[in-house]
N, C-alpha and C positions, 0 to 999 in steps of 0.2 A: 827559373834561374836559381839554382842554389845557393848556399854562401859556402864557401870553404872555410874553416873555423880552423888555422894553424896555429901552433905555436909559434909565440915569440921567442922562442931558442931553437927551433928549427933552421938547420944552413941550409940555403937556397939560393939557386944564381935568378937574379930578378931581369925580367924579359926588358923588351926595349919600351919605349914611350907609349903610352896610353893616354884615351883622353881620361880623365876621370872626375869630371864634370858630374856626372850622375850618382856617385856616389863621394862625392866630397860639398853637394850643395848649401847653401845656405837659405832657409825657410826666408828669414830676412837681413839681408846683411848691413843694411841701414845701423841695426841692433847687435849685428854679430851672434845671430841666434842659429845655429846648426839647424840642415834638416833633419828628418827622423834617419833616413841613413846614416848620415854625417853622425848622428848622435848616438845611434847605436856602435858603428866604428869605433870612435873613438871611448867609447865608456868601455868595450872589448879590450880597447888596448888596454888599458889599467886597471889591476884587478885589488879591490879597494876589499878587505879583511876587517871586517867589523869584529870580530874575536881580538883583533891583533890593536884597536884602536889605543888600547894602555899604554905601549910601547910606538911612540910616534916615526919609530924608524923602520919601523917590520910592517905597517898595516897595508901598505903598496908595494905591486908588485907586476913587472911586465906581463901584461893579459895575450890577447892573439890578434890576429889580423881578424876582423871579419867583416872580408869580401864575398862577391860572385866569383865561382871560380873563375871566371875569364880574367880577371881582377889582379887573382893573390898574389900569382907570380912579380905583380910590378912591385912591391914592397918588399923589402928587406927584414930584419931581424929587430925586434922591439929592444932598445938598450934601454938600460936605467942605471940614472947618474944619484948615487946619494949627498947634497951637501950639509954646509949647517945651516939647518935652519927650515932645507929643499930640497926634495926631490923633482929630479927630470927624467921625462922617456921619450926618445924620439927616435921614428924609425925612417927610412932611409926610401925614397920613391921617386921611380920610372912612370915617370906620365906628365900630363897636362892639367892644370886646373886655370878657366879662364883664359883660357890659351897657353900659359904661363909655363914652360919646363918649369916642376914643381919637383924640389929636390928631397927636402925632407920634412914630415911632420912632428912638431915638439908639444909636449903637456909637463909644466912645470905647475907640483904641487907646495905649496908653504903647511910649513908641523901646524897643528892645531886646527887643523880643517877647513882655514879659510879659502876660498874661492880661487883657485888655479887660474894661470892665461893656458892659452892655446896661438900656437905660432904654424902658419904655414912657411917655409924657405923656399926662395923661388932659385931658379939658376941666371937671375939676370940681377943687374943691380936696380937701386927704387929707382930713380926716374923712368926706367922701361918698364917695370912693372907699375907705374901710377896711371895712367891712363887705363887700362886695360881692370883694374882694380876700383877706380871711378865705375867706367861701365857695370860693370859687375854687381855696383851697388854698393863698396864700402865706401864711407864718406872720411876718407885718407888724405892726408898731410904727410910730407917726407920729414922724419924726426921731429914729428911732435904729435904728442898724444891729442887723441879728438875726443872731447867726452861726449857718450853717448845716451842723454837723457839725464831727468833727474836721479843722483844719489839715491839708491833704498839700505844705507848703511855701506853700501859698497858702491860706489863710480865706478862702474864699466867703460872703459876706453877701445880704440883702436888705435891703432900706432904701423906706421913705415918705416922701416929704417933699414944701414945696411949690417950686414950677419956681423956680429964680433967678431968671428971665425971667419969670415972671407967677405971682404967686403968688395966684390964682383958681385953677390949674392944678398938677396934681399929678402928681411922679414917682415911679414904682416902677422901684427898681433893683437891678440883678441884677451884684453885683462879686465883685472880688477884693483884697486888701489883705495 
């Protein structure tokens, strides 16, 4: 099974719903720890410029999908938002994870290199998506952060809630604080 390595400027119409369970795993989601898929993916989408690191607004920049071809079509195009302070890239996805229509994937980075969240967007709001995300293995609360383990300089959380953008729609996110 190959991986297709697209561009994230690439226009594509993205196919209909996929599971995509196997390639969006998590090793342990107790911890919010990506499997190797999952982590290769998403280090793909963002492609991180160690030459550019002087200049906190240039060292990031939309990377590519990389899926199985079976895969690539369910994903859309990698956006990147610049703000102050932040950068975000999230791309737009046809399929299921954990049952879940999973709408879109976000990576929001803070200047200075500290430790990014990762948000999966579901198409349901949280309470239909908390049970199904119990199972799964994240230890979730609706709107309120769960810390996961002790502090190593950074508190890692998981968090519920519903999208800023449309609240029919619900975020599970994977940070740091």
């Amino acid at each position: 099974m190959g991986a297709a390595l697209l561009s994230g400027c690439a226009d594509r119409q993205m196919a209909g719903p996929a599971v995509l369970d196997g390639l969006l795993a998590f090793e342990d989601p107790a911890m919010c720890r990506p499997g190797p898929e999952t982590a290769r993916f998403l280090q793909a989408m963002v492609v991180v410029d160690p030459q550019a690191v002087i200049d906190p607004d240039k060292h990031l920049r939309p990377g590519r999908i990389d899926a199985p071809s079976s895969l690539a079509a369910h994903f859309g195009q990698i956006e990147m938002t610049r703000h102050d302070g932040w950068t975000a890239f999230s791309v737009r996805v046809s399929g299921t994870m954990l049952g879940l229509p999973l709408h879109a994937i976000h990576q929001t980075f803070p200047e200075g290199g500290d430790p990014g969240d990762l948000s999966f967007e579901f198409a349901v709001p949280p309470p239909a998506a908390l049970s199904a995300l119990r199972r799964g293995g994240f230890p979730v609360e609706i709107n309120q952060d769960v810390s996961l383990g002790p502090p190593d300089g950074y508190e890692l959380f998981v968090n519920l809630q519903a999208s800023p953008d449309a609240p029919d729609r619900s975020l599970l996110t994977c940070g740091y604080r």
